[in-house]
N, C-alpha and C positions, 0 to 999 in steps of 0.2 A: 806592630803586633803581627806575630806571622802563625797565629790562631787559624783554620781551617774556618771559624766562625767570627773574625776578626770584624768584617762588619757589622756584625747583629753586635758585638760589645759595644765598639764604635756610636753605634746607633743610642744603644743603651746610658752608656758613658754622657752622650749630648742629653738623652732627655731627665736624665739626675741633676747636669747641671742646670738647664734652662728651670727643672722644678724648685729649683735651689734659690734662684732671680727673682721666680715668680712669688713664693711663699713669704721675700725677703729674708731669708735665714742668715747671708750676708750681702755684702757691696765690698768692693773693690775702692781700694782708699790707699795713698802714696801712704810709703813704709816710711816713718820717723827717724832721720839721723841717727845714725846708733844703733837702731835695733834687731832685731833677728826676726823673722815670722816664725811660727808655729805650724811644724810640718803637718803633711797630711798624707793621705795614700789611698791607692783605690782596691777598693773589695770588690772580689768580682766572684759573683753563685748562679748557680744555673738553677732554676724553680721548676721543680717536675710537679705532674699530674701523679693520681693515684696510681692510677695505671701504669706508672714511668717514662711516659712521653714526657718533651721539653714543653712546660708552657709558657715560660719564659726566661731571657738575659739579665739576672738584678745586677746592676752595679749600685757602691755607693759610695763614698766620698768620707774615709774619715779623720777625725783632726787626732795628732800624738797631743794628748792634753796633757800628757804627763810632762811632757817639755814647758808647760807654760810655769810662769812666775806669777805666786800672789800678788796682787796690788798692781801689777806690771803689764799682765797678757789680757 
């Protein structure tokens, strides 16, 4: 990332996924012979105040569900 704010995403980026671990939303499990995963991609916004200062880095982490297969994903 060669963001001028690269670490504050950085930062951001880790505490989405460790909230990710903690909630159980998923786990990490060997991929099935065969199969493909279901891409995903990161959202990244910057949260201003009323005022227009930064109040904070959102990142979030989302799945292409459109790629998945009934019965399958």
């Amino acid at each position: 990332m060669k963001s001028v704010d690269a670490e504050l995403w950085t930062k951001s980026m880790d505490q989405e996924m460790e909230s990710l671990k903690k909630n159980g939303t998923w786990e990490e499990v060997e991929l099935p012979q065969g199969r493909k995963t279901v891409n995903s991609k990161w959202v990244f916004k910057v949260k201003q105040k009323a005022d227009g200062l930064v109040e904070r880095y959102k990142v979030r982490v989302v799945v292409k569900g459109f790629s998945q297969q009934y019965r399958t994903d």
